[in-house]
C-alpha positions in Angstrom: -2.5 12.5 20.7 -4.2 9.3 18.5 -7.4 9.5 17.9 -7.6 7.9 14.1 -11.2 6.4 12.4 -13.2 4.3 15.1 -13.1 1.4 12.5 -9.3 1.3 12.5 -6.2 1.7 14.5 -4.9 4.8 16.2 -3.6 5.8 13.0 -6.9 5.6 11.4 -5.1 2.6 9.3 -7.1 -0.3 8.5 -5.7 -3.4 10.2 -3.9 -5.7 7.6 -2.4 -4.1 4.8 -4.6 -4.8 1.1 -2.9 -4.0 -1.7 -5.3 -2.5 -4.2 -7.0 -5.8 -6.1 -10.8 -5.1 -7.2 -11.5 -5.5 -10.3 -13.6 -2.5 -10.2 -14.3 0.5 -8.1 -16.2 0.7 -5.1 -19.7 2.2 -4.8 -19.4 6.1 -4.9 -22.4 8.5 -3.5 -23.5 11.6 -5.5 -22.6 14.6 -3.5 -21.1 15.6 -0.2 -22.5 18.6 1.5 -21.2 20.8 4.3 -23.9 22.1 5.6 -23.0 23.8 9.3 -21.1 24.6 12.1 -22.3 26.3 15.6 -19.9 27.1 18.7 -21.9 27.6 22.0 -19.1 29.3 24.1 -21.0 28.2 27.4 -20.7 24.8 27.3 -17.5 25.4 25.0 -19.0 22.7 22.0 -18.5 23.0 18.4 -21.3 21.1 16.2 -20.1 20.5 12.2 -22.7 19.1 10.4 -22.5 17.5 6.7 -24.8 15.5 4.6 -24.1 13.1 2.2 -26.8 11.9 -0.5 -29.7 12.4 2.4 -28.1 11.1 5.2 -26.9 13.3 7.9 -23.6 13.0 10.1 -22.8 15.6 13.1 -19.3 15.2 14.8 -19.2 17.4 18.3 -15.8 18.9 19.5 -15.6 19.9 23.6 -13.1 21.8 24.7 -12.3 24.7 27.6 -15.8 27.1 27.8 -15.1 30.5 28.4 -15.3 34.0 26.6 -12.3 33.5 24.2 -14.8 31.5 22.0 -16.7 34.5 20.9 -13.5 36.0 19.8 -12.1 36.4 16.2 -9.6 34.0 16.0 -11.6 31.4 17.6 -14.4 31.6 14.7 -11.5 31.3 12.3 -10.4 28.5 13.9 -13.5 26.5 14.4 -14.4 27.4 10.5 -10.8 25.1 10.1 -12.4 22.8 12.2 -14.9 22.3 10.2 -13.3 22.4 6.3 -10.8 19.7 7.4 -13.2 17.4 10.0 -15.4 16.3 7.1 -12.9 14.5 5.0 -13.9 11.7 8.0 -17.8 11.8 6.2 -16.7 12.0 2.5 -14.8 8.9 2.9 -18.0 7.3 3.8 -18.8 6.6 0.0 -16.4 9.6 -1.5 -18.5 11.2 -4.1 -16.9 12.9 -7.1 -18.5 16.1 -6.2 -17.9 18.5 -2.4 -20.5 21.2 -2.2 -19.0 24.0 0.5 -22.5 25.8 0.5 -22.7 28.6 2.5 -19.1 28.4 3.6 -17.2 30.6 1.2 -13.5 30.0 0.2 -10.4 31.7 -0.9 -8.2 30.5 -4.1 -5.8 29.9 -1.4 -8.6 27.5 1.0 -9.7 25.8 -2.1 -6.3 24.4 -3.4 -5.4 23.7 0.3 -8.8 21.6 0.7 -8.2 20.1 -2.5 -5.2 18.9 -1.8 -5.9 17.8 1.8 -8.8 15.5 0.0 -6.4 14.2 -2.7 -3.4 13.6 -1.5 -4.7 13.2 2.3 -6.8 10.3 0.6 -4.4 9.0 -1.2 -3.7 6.2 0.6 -7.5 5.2 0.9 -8.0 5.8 -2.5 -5.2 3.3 -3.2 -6.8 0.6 -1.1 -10.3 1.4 -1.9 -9.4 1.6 -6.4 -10.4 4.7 -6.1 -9.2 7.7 -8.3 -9.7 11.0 -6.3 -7.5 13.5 -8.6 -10.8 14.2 -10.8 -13.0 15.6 -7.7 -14.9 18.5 -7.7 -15.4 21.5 -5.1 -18.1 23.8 -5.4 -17.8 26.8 -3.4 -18.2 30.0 -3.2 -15.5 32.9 -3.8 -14.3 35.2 -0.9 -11.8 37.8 -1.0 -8.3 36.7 0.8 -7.0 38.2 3.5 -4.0 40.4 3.9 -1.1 37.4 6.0 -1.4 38.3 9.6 1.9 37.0 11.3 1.3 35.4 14.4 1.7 38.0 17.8 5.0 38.3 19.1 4.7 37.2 22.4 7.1 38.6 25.4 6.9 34.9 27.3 6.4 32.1 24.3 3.3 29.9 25.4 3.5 27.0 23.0 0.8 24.0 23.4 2.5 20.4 22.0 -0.3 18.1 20.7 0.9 14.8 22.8 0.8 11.5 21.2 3.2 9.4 24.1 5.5 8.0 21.4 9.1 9.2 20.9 8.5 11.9 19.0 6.7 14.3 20.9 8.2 13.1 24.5 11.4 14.8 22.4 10.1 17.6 21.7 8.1 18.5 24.8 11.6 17.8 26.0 13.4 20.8 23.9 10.5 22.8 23.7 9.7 23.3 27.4 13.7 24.7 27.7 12.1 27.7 25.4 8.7 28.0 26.5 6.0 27.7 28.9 4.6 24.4 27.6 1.2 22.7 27.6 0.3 19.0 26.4 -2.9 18.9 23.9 -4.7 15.6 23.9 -7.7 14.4 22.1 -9.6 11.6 23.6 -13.3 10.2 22.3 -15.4 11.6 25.3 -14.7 9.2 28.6 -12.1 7.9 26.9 -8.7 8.2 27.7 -5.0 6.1 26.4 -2.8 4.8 29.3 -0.4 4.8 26.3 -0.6 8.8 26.7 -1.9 9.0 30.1 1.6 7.6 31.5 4.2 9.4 29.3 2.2 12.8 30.0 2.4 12.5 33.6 5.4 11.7 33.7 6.3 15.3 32.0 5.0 16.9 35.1 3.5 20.0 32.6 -0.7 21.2 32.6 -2.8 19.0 29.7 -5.1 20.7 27.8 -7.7 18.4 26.7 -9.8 18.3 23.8 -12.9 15.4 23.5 -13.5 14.5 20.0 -17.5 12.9 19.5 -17.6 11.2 16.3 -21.3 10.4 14.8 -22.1 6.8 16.2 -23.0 5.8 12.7 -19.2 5.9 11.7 -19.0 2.8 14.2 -21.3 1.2 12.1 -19.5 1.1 8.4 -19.3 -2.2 7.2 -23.4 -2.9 8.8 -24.1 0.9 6.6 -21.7 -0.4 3.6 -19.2 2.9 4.1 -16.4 2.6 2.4 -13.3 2.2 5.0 -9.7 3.5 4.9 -7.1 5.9 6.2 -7.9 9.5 6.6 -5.0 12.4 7.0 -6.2 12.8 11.2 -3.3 14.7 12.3 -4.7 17.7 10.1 -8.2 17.3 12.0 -6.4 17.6 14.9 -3.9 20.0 14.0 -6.8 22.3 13.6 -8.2 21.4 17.0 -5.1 22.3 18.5 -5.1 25.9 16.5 -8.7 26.1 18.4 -7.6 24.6 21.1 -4.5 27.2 21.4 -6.2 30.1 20.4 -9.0 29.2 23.9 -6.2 28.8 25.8 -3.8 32.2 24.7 -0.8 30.2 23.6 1.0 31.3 20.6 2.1 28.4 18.7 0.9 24.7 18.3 4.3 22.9 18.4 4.0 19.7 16.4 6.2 16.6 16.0 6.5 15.9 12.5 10.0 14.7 11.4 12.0 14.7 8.1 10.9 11.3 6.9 7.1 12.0 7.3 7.5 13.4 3.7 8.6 11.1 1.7 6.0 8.7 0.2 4.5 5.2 1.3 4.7 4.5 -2.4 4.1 5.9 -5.6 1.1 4.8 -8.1 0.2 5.6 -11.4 2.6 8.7 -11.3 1.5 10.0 -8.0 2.8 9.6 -4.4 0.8 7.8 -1.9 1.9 9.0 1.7 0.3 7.6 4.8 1.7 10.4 6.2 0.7 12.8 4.1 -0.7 15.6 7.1 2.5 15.2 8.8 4.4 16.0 5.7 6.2 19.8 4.7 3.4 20.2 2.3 0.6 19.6 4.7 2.6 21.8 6.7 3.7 24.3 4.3 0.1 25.1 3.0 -1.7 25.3 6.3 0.4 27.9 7.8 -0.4 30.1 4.6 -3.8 29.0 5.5 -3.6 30.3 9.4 -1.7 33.7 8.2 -4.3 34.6 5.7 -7.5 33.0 8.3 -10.7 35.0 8.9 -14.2 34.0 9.8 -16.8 33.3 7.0 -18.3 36.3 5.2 -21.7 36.8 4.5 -24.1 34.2 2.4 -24.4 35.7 -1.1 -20.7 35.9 -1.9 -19.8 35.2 -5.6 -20.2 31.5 -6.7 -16.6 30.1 -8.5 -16.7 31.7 -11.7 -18.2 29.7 -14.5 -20.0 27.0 -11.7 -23.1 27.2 -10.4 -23.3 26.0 -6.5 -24.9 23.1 -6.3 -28.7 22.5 -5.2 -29.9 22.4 -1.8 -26.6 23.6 -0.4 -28.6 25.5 2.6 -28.2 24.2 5.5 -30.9 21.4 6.8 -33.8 21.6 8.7 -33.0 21.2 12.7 -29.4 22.3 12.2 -29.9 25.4 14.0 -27.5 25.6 16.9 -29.8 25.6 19.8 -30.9 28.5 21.5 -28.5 30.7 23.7 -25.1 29.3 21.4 -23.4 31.1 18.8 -24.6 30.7 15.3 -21.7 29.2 12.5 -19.1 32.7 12.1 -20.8 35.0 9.4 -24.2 33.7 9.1 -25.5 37.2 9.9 -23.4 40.4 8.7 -24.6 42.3 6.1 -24.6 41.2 2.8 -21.3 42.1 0.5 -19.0 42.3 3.6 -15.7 40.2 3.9 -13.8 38.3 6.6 -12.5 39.8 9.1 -9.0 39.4 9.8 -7.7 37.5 12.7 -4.5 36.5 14.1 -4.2 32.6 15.0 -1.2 31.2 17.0 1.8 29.9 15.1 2.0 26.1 13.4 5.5 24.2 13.2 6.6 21.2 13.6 10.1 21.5 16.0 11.0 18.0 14.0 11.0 18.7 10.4 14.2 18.7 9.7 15.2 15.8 11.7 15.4 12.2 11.2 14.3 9.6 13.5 17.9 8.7 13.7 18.3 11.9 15.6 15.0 11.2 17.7 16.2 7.8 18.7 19.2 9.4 19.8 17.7 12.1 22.0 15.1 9.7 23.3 18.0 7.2 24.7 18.8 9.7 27.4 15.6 10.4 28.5 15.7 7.6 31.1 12.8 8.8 32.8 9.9 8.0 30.0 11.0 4.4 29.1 9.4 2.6 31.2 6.1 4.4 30.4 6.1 5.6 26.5 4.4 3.3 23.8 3.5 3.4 19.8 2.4 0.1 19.3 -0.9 0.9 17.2 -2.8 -1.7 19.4 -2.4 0.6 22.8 -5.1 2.8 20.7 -7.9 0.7 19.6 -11.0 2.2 20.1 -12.3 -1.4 21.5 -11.2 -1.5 25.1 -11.4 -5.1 24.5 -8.6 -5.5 22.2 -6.5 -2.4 23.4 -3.4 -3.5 25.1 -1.5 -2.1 27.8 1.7 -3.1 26.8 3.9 -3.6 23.5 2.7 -6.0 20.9 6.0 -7.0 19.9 4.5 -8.1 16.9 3.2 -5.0 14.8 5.4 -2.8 12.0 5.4 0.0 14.7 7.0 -2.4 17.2 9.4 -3.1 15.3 10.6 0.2 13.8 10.8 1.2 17.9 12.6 -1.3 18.5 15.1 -0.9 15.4 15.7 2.8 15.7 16.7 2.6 19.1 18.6 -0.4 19.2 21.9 2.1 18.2 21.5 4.0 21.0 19.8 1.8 24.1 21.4 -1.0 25.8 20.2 -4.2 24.4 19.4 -5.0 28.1 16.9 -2.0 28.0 14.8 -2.6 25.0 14.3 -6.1 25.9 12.7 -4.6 29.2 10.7 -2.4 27.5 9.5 -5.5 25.3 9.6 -7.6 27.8 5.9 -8.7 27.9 6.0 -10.3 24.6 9.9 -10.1 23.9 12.2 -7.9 21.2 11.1 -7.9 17.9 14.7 -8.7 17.0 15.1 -11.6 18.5 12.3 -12.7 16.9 13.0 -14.5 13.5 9.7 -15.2 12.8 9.7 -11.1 12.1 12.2 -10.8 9.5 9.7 -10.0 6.9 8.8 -6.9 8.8 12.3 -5.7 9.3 13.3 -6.1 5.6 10.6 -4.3 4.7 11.1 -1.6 6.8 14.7 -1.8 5.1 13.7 -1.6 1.9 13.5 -4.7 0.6 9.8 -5.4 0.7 6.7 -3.1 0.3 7.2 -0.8 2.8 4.2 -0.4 5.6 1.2 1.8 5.5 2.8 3.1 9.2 4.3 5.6 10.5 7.9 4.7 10.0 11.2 5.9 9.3 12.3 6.4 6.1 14.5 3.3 4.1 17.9 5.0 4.4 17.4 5.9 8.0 16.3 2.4 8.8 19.3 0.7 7.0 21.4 3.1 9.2 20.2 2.3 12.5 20.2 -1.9 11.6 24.2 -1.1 10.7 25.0 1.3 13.7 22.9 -1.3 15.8 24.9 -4.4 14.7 28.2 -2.6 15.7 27.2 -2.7 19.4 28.8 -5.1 21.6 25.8 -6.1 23.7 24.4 -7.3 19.8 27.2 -9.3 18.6 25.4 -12.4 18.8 21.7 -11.1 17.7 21.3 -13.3 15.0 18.6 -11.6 12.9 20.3 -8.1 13.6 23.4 -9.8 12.0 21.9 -11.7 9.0 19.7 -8.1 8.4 22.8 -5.5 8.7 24.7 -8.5 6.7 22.0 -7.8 4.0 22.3 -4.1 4.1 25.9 -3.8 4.2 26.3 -5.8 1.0 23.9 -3.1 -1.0 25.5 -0.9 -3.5 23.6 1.6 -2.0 23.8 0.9 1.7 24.8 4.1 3.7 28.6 5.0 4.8 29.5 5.7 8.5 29.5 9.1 6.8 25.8 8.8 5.7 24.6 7.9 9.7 26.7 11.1 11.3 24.9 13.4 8.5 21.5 11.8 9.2 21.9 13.2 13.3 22.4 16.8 11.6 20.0 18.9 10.3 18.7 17.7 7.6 16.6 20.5 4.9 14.7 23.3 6.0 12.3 24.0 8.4 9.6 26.4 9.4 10.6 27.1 13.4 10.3 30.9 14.1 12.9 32.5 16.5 13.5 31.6 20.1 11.6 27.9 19.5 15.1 26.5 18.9 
């Protein structure tokens, strides 16, 4: 599942690394408005509209139509929908100020959105000299809701959100041992990646599939002058999959988030900057209190934050009635004073976070059956068809970290195969600026890659191999490594394919 900013990669990255260099910061709008949402269980769409100093945006959502849309829990979960799709908007010129108008928010929604802005944008904010710890959200006060732990199920229906990497072929693998498993996949609408398309067919198990309409004008940031830059997607579509689960009566959306997601790209004036920053345990953490305490929006006329004042024109604009025969944005109509109603929303874990990608690598060697057909490499995801490629780059930080974690595990015979269009990044010398980075020894990537210590693990485990003993640049790089003060033991690489800290996985998912 990869569907990142249409002006980027799959990982909603910008293309080339820029460390941050302007002299000063970049054009910043007023205010940023959410203004509605509307489900219309028929055609099974969900509309969120914002606004953003006068100018418009509406991003459409399609998934399965059916009753289930009208029920509780789906409200809940397309009001989620809609709190975390907009960061996609703000970005465009990320004003200091977020008015929530008529949506109303908890103490608990309000830190989580904060934070979700802040530290999901911290990496755009880092490229763009931007500093987004002083912005403000306006929004009105509800009541929380007693936690609602998610139904215990007598037959564990879990849907896996589907990306075709490593990751979540592994767990799809260990999950579907436990439970009756579903793929969920996001595609932009007649759109879909071979880089997914493959691996997923290859699991045999049903797709539940989600299309994801961005507004066109998104495709049009630098002619517009939007800003550009990395936003947190895996928590947009973390919270289509909650939807997405809740339409399709599964009980848990199992993601594929390891250890190392939560440690830091870098850190910047004090504070961390983490690419991966929706994949991390605090993302993680915060959303499931967010699920367990979910309800649909209360009436309009709830209390305003104390001591602010919500700001002007926070109704919603003209025309952004949902049209006639769909269902109007969860609590626009109950009488006035009356809270959110509960409702119970499938589970949200990620069967990963306590591993490393050590241990993923490992797991993934013996699945013979998906290595001819699974691929990361960011450019199998472009949104221009044109430039999307239908094999491995070879060339990119992703290919590289593949191609490094699994070298302890695979034959070297087999990972030049799977490189085989362009050739192994490590027998490429001409890379060995990527892999020191990756290592440690360079600015580390705006990707999602292991973390240093597991990286310097693999390159010495790798380097042991027979089949390598006469890779140069694995030589000269575990060489390096071996010759740090801090360079991992043989004891270090056997603890990082245990458990490694905690995790939030309920009972009978492992």
């Amino acid at each position: 599942m990869n569907q990142g900013d249409p002006a980027g990669d799959g990982c909603g990255n910008l293309h080339k690394r820029r460390m941050c260099t302007l002299s000063q910061p970049a054009h910043r709008g007023r205010v940023f408005r959410y203004l509605s949402y509307a489900a219309d269980a028929n055609n099974g769409t969900l509309t969120c509209r914002y606004e953003l100093d006068g100018r418009e945006f509406a991003e459409r959502f399609t998934l399965p139509a059916g009753p289930r849309w009208r029920s509780e829990a789906a409200r809940a979960a397309a009001r989620l929908v809609f709190l975390l799709a907009g960061v996609s908007y703000y970005k465009t010129a990320a004003p200091p100020l977020i008015d929530l108008g008529q949506t109303a928010l908890t103490e608990t929604e309000l830190a989580f959105l904060r934070e979700f802005y802040v530290q999901g944008l911290g990496e755009f904010g880092y490229r763009n000299n931007l500093d987004l710890t002083s912005v403000r959200i306006e929004a009105r006060r509800r009541q929380p809701q007693e936690a609602v732990a998610p139904e215990p199920a007598g037959q564990r229906r879990a849907l896996v959100p589907f990306g075709g990497g490593i990751d979540s072929i592994v767990v799809v693998e260990r999950v579907r041992r436990l439970a009756d498993v579903a793929l969920f996949v996001v595609n932009r609408p007649a759109d879909r990646f071979a880089a997914i398309e493959a691996p997923a067919a290859v699991t045999g198990l049903p797709i539940v599939r989600a299309e994801r309409e961005i507004d066109p004008r998104l495709l049009r940031s630098a002619e517009l002058g939007f800003l550009n830059g990395h936003v947190p997607v895996t928590g947009i579509l973390s919270a289509i999959a909650v939807l997405a689960a809740v339409l399709e009566d599964r009980d848990a959306v199992v993601m594929s988030n390891e250890w190392s997601a939560s440690v830091p790209t870098l850190e910047y004036d004090g504070r961390p900057v983490n690419h991966q920053f929706s994949k991390s345990d605090i993302f993680e953490a915060a959303f499931r209190d967010v699920l367990a305490r979910a309800g649909s929006d209360p009436a309009p006329g709830s209390d305003p934050a104390p001591g602010s004042d919500p700001a002007p024109g926070s109704d919603p604009a003209p025309g952004s009635d949902p049209a006639p025969g769909s269902d109007p944005a969860p609590g626009s109509d109950p009488a006035p004073g009356s809270g959110p109603a509960p409702a119970r929303l499938p589970g949200y874990f990620s069967w990963l976070r306590d591993r490393t990608e050590l241990w993923v690598g490992q797991e993934f060697a013996a699945l013979e059956q998906y290595h001819g057909s699974f691929r990361s490499c960011n450019k199998a995801f472009y949104s221009d068809k044109a430039r999307r490629l239908d094999h491995w780059c070879g060339q990119c930080d992703k290919c590289c970290f593949i191609d490094l974690i699994l070298a302890p595990f695979l034959p070297a015979w087999a990972l030049r195969r799977i490189f085989a269009v362009t050739g192994e990044p490590l027998g490429n010398p001409g890379l060995a600026g990527k892999f020191r980075a990756l290592l440690g020894a360079g600015a580390k990537p705006f990707e999602c890659v292991g973390e240093v210590s597991e990286c310097r693990a693999a390159v010495l485990l790798a380097a042991r191999r027979d089949d390598r003993a006469g890779d140069a640049l694995l030589q000269e790089l575990a060489l390096e490594v071996a010759g740090w003060p801090d360079a991992p033991s043989a004891a270090d690489a056997v603890a990082m394919l245990a458990p490694v800290g905690e995790n939030f996985i309920p009972a009978g998912y492992r």
